[in-house]
C-alpha positions as CSV (number, residue, x, y, z in Angstrom):
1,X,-27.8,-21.1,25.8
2,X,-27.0,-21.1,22.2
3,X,-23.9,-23.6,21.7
4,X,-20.5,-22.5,20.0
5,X,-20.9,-23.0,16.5
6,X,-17.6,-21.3,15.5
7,X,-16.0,-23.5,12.9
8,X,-12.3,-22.8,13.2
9,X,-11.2,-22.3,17.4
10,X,-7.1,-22.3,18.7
11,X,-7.1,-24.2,21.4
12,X,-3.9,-25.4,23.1
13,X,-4.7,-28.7,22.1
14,X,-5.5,-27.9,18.2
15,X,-2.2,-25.9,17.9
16,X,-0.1,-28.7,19.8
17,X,-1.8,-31.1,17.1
18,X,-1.2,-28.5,14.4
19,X,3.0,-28.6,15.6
20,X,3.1,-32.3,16.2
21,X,1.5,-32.8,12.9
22,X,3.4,-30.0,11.3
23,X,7.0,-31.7,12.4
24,X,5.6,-34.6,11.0
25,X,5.3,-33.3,7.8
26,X,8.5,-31.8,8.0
27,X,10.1,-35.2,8.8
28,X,8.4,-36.2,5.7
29,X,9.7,-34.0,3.3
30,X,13.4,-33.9,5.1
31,X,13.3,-37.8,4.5
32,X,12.4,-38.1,1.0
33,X,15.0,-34.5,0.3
34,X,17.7,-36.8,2.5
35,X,17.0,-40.2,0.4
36,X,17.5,-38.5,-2.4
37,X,20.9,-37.0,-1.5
38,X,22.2,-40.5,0.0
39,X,21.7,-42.2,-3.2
40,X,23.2,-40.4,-5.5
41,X,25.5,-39.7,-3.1
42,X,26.1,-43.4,-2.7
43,X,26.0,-43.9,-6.7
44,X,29.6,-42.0,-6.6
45,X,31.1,-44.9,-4.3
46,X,32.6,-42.2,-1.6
47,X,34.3,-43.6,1.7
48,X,30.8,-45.2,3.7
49,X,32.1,-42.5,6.9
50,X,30.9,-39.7,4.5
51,X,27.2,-41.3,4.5
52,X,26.9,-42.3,7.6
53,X,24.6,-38.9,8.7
54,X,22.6,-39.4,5.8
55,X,22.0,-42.7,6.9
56,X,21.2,-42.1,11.0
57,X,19.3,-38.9,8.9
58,X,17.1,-41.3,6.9
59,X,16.3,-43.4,10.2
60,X,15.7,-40.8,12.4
61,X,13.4,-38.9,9.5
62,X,12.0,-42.2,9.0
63,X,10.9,-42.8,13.1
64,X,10.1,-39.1,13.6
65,X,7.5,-39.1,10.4
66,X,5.2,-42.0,12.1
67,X,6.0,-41.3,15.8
68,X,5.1,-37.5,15.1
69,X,1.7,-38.3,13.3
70,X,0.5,-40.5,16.0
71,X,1.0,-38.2,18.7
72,X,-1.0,-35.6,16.5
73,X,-3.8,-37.9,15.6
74,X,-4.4,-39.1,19.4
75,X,-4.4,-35.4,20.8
76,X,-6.6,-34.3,17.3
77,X,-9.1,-36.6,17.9
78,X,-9.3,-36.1,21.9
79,X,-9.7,-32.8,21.6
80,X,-12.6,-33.7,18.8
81,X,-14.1,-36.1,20.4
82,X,-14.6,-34.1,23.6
83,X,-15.5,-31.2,21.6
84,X,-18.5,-33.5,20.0
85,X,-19.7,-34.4,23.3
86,X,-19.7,-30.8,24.8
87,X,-21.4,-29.3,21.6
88,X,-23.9,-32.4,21.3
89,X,-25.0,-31.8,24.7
90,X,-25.0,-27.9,24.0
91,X,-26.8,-28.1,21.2
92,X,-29.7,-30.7,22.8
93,X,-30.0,-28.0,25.3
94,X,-30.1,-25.5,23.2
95,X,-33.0,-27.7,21.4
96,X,-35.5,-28.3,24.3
97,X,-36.6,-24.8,24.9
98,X,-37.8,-24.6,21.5
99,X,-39.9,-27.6,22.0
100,X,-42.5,-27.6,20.5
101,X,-43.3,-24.7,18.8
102,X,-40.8,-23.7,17.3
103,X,-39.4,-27.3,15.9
104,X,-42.4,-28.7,15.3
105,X,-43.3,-26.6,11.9
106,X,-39.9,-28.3,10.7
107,X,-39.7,-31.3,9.1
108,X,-38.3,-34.6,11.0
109,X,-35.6,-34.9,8.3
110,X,-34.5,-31.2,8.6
111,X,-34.1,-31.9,12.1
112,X,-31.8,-35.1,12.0
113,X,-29.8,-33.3,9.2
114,X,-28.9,-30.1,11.4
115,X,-28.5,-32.3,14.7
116,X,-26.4,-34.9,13.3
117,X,-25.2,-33.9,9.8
118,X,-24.5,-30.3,9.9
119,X,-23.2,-30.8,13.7
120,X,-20.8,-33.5,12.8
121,X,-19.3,-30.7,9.8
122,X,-19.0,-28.2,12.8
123,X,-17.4,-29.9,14.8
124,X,-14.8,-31.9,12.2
125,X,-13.8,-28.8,11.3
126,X,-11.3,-28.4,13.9
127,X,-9.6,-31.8,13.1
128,X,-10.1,-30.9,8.8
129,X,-9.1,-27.5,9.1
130,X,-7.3,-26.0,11.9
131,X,-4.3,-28.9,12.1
132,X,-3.9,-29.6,8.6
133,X,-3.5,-25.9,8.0
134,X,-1.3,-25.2,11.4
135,X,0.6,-28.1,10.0
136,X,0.9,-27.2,6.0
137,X,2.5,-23.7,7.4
138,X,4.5,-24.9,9.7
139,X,6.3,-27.6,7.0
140,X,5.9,-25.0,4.4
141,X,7.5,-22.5,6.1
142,X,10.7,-25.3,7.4
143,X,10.8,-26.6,3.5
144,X,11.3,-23.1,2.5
145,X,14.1,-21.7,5.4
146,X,15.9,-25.1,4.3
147,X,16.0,-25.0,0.6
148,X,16.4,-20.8,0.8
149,X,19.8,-21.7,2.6
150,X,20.9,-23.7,0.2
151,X,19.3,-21.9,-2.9
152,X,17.5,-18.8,-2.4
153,X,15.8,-19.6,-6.0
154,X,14.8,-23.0,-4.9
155,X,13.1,-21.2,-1.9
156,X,11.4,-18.5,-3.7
157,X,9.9,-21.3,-6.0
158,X,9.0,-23.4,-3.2
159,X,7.5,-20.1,-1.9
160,X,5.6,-19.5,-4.3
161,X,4.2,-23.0,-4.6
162,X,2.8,-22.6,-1.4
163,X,0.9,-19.3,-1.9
164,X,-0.7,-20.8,-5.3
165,X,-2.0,-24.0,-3.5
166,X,-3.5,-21.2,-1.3
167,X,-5.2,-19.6,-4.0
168,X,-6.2,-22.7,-5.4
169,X,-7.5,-23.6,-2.3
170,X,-9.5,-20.4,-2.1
171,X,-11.0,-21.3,-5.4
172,X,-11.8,-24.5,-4.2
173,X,-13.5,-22.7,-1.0
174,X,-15.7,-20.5,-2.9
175,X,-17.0,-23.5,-5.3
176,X,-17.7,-25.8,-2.4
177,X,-19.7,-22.8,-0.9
178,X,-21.1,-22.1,-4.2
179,X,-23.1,-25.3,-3.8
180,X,-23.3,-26.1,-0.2
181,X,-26.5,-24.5,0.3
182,X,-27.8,-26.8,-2.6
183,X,-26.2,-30.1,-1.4
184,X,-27.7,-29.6,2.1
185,X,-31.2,-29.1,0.7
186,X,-30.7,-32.5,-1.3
187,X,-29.5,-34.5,1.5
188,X,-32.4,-33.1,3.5
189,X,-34.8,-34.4,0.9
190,X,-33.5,-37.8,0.9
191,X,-33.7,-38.1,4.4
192,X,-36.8,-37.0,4.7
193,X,-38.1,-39.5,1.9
194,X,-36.0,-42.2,3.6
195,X,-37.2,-41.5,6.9
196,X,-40.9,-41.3,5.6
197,X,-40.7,-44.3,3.7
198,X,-39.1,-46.8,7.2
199,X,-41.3,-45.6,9.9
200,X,-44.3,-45.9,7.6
201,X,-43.2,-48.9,5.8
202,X,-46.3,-50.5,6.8
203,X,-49.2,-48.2,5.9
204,X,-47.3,-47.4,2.8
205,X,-47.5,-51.6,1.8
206,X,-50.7,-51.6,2.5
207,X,-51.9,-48.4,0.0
208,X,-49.2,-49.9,-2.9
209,X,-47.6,-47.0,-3.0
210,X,-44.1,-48.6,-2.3
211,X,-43.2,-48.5,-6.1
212,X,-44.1,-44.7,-6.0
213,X,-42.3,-43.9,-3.3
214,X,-39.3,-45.7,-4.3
215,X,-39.2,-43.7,-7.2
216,X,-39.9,-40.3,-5.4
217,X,-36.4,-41.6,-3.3
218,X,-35.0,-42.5,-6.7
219,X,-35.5,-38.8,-7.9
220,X,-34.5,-36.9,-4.9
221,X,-31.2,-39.3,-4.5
222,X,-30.6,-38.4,-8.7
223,X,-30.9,-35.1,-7.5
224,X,-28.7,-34.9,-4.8
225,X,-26.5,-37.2,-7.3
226,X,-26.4,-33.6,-9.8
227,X,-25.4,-31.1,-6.9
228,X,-22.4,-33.9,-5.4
229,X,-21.2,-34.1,-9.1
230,X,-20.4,-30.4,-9.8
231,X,-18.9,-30.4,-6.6
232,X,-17.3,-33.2,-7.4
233,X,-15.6,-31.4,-10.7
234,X,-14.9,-28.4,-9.1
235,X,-12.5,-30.4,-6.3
236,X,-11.1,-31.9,-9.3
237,X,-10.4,-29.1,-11.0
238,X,-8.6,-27.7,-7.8
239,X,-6.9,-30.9,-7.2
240,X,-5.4,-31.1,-10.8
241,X,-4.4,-27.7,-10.7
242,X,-2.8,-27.9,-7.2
243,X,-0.7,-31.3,-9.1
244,X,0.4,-29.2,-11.9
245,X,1.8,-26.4,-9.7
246,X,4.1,-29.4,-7.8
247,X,4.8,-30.3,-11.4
248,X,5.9,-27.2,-12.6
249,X,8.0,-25.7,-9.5
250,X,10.0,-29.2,-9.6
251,X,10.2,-28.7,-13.7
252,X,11.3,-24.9,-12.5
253,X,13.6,-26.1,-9.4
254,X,15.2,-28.9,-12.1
255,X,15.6,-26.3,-14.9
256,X,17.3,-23.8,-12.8
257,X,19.7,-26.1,-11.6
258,X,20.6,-27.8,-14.9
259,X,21.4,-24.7,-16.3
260,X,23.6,-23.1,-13.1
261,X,25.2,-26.6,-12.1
262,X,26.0,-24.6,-9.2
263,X,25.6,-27.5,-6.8
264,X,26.9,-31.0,-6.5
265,X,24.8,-34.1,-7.9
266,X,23.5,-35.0,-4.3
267,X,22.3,-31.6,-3.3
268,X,20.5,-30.9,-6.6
269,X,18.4,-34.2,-6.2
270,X,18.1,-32.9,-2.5
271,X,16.8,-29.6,-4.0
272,X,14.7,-31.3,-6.9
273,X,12.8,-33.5,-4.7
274,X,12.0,-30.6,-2.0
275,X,8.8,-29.5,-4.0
276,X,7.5,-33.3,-4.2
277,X,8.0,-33.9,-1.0
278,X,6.6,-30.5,0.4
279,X,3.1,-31.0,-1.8
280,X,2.2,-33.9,1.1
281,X,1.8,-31.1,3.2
282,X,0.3,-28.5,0.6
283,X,-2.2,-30.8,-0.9
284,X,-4.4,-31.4,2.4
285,X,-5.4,-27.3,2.3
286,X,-7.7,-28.2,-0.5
287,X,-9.8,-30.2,1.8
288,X,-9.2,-28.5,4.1
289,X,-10.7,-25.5,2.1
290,X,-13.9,-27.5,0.9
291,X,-14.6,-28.9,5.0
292,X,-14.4,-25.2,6.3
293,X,-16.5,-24.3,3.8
294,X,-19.4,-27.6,4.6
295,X,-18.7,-26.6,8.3
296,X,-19.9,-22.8,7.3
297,X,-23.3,-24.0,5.6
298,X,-23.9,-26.1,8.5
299,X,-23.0,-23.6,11.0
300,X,-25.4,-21.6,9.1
301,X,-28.1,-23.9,9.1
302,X,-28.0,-24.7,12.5
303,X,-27.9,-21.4,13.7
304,X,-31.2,-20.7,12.2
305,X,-32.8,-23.6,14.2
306,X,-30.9,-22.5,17.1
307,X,-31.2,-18.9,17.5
308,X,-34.6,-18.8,18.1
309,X,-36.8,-17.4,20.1
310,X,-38.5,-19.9,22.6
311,X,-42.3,-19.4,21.9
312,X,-42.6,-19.4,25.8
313,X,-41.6,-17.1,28.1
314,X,-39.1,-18.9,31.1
315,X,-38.1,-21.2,28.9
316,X,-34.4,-20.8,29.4
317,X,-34.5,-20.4,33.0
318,X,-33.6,-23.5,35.3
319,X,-36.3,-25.5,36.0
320,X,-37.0,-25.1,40.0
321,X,-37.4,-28.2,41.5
322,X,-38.0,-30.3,38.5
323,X,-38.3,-33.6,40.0
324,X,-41.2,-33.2,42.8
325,X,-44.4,-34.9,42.2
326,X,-47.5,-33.2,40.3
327,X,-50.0,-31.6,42.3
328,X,-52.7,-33.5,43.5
329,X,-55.5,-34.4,41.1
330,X,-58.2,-33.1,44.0
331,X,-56.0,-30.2,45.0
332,X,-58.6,-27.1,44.2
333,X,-55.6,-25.6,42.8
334,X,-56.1,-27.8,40.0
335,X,-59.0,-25.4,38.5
336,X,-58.2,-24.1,34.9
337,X,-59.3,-20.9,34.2
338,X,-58.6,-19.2,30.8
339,X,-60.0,-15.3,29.7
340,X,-60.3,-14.1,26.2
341,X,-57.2,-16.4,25.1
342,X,-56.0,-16.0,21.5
343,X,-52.2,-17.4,20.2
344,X,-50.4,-17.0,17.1
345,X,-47.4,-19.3,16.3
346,X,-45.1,-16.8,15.5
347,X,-45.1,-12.9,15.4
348,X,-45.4,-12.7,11.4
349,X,-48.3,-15.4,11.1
350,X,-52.1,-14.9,11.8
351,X,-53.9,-16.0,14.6
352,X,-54.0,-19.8,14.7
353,X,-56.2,-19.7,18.0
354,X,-59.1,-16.9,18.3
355,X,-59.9,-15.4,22.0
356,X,-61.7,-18.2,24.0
357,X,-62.9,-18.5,27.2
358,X,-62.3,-21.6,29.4
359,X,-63.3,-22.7,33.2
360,X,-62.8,-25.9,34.0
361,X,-63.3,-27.6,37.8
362,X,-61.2,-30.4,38.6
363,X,-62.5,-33.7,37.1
364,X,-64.4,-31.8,34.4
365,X,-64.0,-33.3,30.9
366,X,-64.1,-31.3,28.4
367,X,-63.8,-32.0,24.2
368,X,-63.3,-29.5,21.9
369,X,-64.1,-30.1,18.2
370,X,-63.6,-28.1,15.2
371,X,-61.9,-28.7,11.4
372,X,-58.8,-28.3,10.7
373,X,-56.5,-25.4,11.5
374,X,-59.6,-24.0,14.1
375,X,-56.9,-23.9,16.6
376,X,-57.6,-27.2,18.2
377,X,-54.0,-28.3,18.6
378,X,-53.0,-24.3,19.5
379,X,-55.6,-24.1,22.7
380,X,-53.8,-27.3,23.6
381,X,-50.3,-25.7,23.2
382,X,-51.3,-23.1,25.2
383,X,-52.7,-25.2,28.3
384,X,-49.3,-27.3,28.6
385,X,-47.3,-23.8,28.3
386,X,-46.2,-25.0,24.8
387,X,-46.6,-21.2,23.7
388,X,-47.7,-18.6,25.1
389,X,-51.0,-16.7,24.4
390,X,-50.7,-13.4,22.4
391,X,-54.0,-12.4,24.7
392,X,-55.6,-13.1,27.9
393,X,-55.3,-14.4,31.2
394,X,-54.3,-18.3,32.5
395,X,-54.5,-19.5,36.0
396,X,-54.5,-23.1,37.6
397,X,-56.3,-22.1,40.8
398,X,-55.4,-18.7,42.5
399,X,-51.7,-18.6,40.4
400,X,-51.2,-17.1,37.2
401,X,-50.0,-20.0,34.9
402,X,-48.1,-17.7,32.9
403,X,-45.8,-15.6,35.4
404,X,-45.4,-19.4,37.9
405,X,-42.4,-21.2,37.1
406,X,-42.2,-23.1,33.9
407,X,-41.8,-26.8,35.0
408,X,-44.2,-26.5,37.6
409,X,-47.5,-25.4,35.3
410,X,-46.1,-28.2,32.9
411,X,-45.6,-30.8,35.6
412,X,-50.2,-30.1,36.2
413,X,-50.4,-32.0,32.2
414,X,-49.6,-35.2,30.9
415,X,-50.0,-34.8,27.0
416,X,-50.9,-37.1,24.5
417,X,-50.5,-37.0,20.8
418,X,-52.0,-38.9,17.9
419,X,-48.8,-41.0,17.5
420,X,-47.3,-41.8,21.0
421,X,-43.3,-42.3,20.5
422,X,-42.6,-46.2,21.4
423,X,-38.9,-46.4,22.7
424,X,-36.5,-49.3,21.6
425,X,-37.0,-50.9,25.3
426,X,-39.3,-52.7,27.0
427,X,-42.6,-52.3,28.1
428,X,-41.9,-51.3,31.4
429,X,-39.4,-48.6,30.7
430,X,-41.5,-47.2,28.0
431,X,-44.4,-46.6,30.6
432,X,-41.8,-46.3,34.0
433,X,-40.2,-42.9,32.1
434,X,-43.6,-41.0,32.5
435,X,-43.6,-41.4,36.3
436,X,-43.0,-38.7,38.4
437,X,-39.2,-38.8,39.2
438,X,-39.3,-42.1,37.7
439,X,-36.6,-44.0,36.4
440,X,-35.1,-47.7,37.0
441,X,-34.3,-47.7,41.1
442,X,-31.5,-50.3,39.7
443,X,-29.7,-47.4,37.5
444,X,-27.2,-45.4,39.8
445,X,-27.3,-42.2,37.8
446,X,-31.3,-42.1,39.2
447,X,-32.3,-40.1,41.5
448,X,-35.7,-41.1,40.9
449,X,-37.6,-43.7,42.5
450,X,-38.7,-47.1,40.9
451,X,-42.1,-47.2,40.2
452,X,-43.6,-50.3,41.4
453,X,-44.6,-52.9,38.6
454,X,-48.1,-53.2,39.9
455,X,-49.1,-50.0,39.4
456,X,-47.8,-50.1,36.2
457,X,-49.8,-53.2,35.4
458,X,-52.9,-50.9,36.8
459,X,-52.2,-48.3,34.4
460,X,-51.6,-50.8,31.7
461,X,-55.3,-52.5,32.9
462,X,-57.0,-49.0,33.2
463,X,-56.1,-48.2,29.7
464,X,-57.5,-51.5,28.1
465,X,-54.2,-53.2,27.7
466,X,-54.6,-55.8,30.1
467,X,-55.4,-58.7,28.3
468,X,-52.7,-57.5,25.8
469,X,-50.1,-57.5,28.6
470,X,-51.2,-61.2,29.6
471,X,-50.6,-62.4,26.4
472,X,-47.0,-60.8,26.6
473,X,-44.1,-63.6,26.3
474,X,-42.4,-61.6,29.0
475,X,-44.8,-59.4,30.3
476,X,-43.5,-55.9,31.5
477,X,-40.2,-56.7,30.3
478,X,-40.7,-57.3,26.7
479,X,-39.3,-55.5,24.5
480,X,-40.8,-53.1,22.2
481,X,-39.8,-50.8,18.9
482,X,-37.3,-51.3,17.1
483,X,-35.5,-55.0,17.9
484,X,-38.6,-56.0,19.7
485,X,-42.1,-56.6,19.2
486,X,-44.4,-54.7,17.0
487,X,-47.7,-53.0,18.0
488,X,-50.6,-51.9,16.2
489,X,-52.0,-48.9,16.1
490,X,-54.7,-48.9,18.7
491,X,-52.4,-50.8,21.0
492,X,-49.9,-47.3,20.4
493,X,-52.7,-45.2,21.4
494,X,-53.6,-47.1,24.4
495,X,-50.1,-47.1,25.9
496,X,-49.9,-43.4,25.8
497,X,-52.7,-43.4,28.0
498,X,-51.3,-45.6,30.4
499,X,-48.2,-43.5,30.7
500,X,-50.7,-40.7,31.2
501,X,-52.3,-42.3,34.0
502,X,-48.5,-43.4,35.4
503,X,-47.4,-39.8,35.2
504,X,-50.1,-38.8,38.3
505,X,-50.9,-35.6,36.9
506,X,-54.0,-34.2,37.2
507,X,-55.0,-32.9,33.9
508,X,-54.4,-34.8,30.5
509,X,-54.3,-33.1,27.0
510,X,-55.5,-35.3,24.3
511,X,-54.3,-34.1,21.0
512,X,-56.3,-36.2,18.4
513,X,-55.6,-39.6,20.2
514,X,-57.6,-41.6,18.1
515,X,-56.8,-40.2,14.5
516,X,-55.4,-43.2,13.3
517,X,-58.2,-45.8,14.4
518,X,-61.1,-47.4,13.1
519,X,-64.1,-45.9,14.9
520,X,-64.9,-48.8,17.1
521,X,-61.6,-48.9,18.4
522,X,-61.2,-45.4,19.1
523,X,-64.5,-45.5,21.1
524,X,-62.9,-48.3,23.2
525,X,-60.0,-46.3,23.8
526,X,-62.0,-43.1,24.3
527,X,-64.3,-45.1,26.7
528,X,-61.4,-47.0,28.6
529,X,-59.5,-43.4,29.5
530,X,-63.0,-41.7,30.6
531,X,-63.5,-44.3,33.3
532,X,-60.0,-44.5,34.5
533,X,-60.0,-40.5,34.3
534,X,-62.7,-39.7,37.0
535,X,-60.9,-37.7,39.3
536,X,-58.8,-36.2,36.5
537,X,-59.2,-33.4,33.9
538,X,-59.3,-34.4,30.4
539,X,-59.6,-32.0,27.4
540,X,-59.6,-33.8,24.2
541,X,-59.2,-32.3,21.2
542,X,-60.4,-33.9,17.8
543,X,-62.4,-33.3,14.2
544,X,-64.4,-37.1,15.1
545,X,-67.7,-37.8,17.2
546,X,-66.0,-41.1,18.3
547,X,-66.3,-41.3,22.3
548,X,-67.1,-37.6,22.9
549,X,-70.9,-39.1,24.6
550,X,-68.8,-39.6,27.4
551,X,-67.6,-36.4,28.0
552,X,-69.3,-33.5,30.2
553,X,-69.1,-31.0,27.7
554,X,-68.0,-30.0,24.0
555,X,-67.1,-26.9,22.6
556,X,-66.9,-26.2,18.8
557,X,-64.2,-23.6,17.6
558,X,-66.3,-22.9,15.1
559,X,-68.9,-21.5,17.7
560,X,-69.7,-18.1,17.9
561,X,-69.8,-18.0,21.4
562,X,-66.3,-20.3,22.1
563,X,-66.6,-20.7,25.7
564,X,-67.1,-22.7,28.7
């Protein structure tokens, strides 16, 4: 389901903000219009009886302004708050079905723009454009029924002040457009600079490449610098014009009454102060014009991520009984069979994966080796129903892996990838997620079981960590990632192979596990998951010799024949 990304909705909380807040404007502009009657009313000395509304006037203005703006903000920013949540969650649903195929040709810090960024300018749109501009109206509109009653000039002026903040406001829309598309791009950059250089802060030390890189976050942030600052002069522009239309409808209002002295002294500083008082509520539709016009862009961006096609067909349908344990590993069901498969990664691309033909028994292991962009990582996409094949036939067993129900060919593969994600937790949640069902037993929105620490010890052991977990301070319960301790890289690889092996399936996809180690180490690794893999599949894909002697078979993509 693609989430709302409408930037302005009426909803009956948004237009009882956009009253509430509009009254409180109002009450603004009637208590500056009312001070200024009751002091130059009061600088003629009359009887005190004669000021005493103006007076209960100026309190009551005076209590309503605040009272009124309270209740406005605390419904606005329910009603925004709950409309985060909803689209947050929307949008994350929206996400997973296009995982991974069609996310992960995008760039990490295009991603965390559009998901965090460009959602947040959605979804403040409601609270930076629908109840400032409900509101502007509604005290625009009072301001000029008030002063038209007593002047019908002052109204038309006041009238017309309100439509040229409009236009003005327009203007300001079409220049914040102008170079929205140009700002996102910019931000995007130094994200994606920023996020390179903290998660590979290390690797980057080590090379000396910190200075360059600083200066490759210096350029982008200079560049994104530029873009901000002629957006920056076109709001100014806007905002100085919007202050010398207030200044010239009150120079206008004045003028007309200095020459017609048709009213007394305290209604023509009443009248003379109605245009400064009603540009508190006018002023806000330029920002109001420049956030509609961020929440556009972003809308616009977002949707492009969002209104995909998932690269697998089923992928939007509910996942039937997504919690039940894999299949067994010895189940004969567990056979992989694929005919004259070939997969492209999106209609107007070439083939990324040529047809191959695959049979493999349960337990077989298998590694498939070939250079880069052979279609190593594609055959693997296509096994864990990542993306469907453009050709051919799939079946685990007697079904058809490509007609059965989504979750359930997925739930056959645990996959791992050359850099396994390490959570900001502790060891035993980072390996207890993989588990079938599993969660903590101790959590009550679970309905998973715990998974018992000694077979998470086993896995731990199996995958060559168990010396490492020994000479944890606090064993299963020390924390890792961010906050906690660090890892190195071999240790990283090796703990996605234990969550493999906690996850009970009964084939695992190895996508390059050992890019990033020396070659003794990966032939430890390589060597540890063999052994603890006997009754399990393994396919392994990589472009090194490290560790394949240990598996049955190998098939190069570069080979004419491309079967097994």
């Amino acid at each position: 389901m693609t989430p709302d990304l409408r930037t302005v909705r009426l909803t009956r909380q948004l237009v009882a903000a956009g009253v509430i807040g509009g009254l409180a404007l109002a009450s603004g502009v009637a208590l500056t219009a009312t001070s200024g009657w009751l002091i130059v009313k009061a600088s003629e000395r009359p009887v005190i009886l004669t000021l005493m509304v103006a007076i209960v006037g100026v309190r009551a203005f005076g209590m309503a302004r605040p009272a009124f703006r309270y209740w406005e903000r605390l419904i606005t920013h329910d009603a925004a708050l709950r409309d985060l949540a909803q689209r947050r969650v929307d949008t994350y649903a929206a996400l997973i079905p296009l995982t991974p195929a069609r996310l992960g040709r995008r760039g990490r810090a295009d991603l965390l723009t559009g998901v965090v960024d460009d959602l947040d300018d959605v979804v403040g749109a409601q609270i930076r454009v629908t109840v400032p501009g409900l509101s502007a109206l509604i005290a625009w509109g009072i301001t000029t029924a008030v002063t038209t009653a007593f002047d019908a000039r002052v109204g038309l002026c006041i009238a017309v002040l309100g439509l040229v903040v409009t236009a003005l406001s327009l203007i300001a829309f079409r220049v914040e457009s102008a170079g929205n598309a140009a700002l996102g791009a910019a931000r995007a950059d130094v994200t994606r600079v920023a996020e390179t250089l903290t998660a590979q802060a290390g690797e980057i030390a080590a090379i000396g490449a910190g200075p360059a890189m600083l200066a490759d976050l210096d350029r982008v942030q200079q560049g994104w610098y530029r873009v901000a600052l002629r957006q920056a002069r076109g709001r100014a522009l806007a905002a100085g014009g919007i202050l010398l239309a207030v200044g010239a409808t009150t120079w206008a209002v004045a003028h007309t009454l200095f020459v017609e002295q048709r009213h007394t002294a305290p209604v023509a500083a009443l009248l003379v102060l109605a245009p400064v008082a009603v540009a508190d509520a006018l002023t806000p539709l330029a920002e109001a014009a420049r956030a509609l016009a961020r929440a556009r862009g972003s809308a616009t961006r977002l949707a492009a991520v969002l209104d995909q096609q998932p690269a697998v067909a089923g992928a939007l349908d509910t996942p039937a009984d997504a919690g039940s344990p894999p299949p067994s590993a010895t189940d004969p069901g567990a056979r992989i069979a694929l005919r004259d498969i070939s997969a492209r990664w999106s209609p107007e691309r070439p083939l990324a994966l040529d047809p191959l033909d695959l049979d493999l028994p349960v337990g077989e292991h298998l590694a498939i080796v070939g250079p880069n962009g052979s279609g190593k990582s594609t055959l693997l996409a296509v096994l864990a129903r990542h993306l469907d094949p453009e050709t051919g036939s799939y079946a685990i067993g007697e079904a058809d892996a490509l007609s059965t129900d989504l979750a359930a060919t997925r739930r056959h593969y645990a996959v791992v990838d050359d850099t396994p994600h390490i959570f900001a937790s502790t060891l035993r949640e980072n390996l207890r997620f993989a588990a079938p069902g599993g969660n903590d037993a101790g959590d009550p929105r679970s309905a998973g079981v715990a998974v018992p620490d000694d077979e998470l010890r086993d896995a731990l052991r199996l995958a060559g960590l168990g010396e490492w977990l020994a000479g944890l301070p606090d064993g299963l319960g020390t924390r890792l990632g961010t906050g906690g301790r660090g890892i190195s890289g071999g240790e990283r690889a090796r703990l996605g192979l234990a969550r493999a092996l906690v996850s009970g399936r009964p084939a695992i996809l190895l996508d390059e596990p050992v890019a990033h180690l020396d070659s003794a180490t990966a032939r430890e690794v390589i060597n540890d998951l063999v052994q603890a893999s006997s009754t399990r599949t393994l396919v392994m894909v990589s472009h090194r010799d490290d560790g394949r002697d240990g598996f049955q078979h190998t098939v190069s993509l570069e080979s004419p024949t491309r079967s097994v």
